[in-house]
C-alpha positions as CSV (number, residue, x, y, z in Angstrom):
1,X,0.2,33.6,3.9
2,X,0.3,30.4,5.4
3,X,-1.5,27.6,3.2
4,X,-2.9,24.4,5.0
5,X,-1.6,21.5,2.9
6,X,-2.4,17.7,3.2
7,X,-0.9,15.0,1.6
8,X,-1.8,11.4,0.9
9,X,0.8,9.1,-0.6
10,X,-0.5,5.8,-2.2
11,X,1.9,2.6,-2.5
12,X,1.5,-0.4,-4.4
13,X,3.8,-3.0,-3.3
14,X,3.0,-6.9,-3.6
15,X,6.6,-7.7,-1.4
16,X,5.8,-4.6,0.6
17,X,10.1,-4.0,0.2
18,X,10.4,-1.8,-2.7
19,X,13.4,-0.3,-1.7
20,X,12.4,3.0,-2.7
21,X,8.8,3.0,-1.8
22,X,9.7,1.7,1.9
23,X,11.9,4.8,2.2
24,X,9.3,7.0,0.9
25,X,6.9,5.6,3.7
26,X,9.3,6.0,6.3
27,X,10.4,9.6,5.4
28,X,6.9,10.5,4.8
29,X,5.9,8.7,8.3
30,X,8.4,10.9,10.0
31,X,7.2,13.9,8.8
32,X,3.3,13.1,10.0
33,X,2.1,11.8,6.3
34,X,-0.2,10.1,6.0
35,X,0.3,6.8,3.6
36,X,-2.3,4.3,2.2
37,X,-0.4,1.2,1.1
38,X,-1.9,-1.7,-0.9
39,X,0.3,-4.9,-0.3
40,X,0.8,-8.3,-0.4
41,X,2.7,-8.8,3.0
42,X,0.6,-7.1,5.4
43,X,4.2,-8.0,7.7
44,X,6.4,-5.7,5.2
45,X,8.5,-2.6,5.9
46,X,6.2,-0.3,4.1
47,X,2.9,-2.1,5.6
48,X,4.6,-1.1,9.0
49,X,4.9,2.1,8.2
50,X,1.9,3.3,6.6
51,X,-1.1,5.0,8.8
52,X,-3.5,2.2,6.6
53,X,-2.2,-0.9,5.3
54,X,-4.7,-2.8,2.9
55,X,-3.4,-6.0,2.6
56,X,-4.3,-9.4,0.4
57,X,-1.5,-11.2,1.9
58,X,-1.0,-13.1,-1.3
59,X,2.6,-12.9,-1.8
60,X,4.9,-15.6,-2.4
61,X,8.3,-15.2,-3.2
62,X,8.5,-18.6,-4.6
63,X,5.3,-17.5,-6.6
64,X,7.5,-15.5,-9.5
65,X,9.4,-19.1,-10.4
66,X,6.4,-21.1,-11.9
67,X,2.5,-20.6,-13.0
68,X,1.5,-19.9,-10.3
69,X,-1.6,-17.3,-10.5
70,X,-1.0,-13.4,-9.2
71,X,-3.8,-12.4,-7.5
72,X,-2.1,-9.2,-6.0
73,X,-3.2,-7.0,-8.4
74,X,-6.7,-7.6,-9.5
75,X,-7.5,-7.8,-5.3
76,X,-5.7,-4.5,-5.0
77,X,-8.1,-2.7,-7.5
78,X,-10.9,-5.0,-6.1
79,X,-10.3,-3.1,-2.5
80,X,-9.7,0.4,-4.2
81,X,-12.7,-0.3,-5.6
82,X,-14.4,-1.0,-2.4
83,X,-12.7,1.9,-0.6
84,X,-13.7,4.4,-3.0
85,X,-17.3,3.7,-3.1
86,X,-17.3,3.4,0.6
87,X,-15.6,7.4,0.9
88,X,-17.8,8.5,-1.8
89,X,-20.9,7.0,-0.4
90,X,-20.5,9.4,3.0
């Protein structure tokens, strides 16, 4: 029996270089996945290697050292929240 099997992998990365999320997009890449990433540095490794990048370009590495306010997150749900209606409306 031969079973037709698809796979999505989501990543949420605010640098985008997770070391071990940026491996699993390239590994993932080279075998024809297909990855949806959520970042803040639509320039990142795993940005550049997923088949959609949503990005809020928000991140700041400087950002971590002071009160500075993290936006990444709540935009990230904001879009997932937007892309899921979108799909579910077709």
């Amino acid at each position: 029996l031969h079973k037709l099997f698809y796979s999505l992998v989501i990543v949420i990365s605010n640098s985008g270089e997770t070391k071990r999320l940026a491996k699993l997009c390239i590994q993932a890449k080279k075998n024809n996945g297909d990855i949806l990433s959520f970042v803040g540095n639509s320039n990142s490794t795993i940005a550049k290697n997923s088949s959609l990048a949503i990005s809020s370009d928000t991140f700041n590495p400087s950002s971590f050292d002071s009160h500075y306010p993290q936006l990444f997150f709540g935009l990230t749900l904001i879009d997932f929240e937007l892309l899921m209606s979108y799909f579910l409306s077709k």
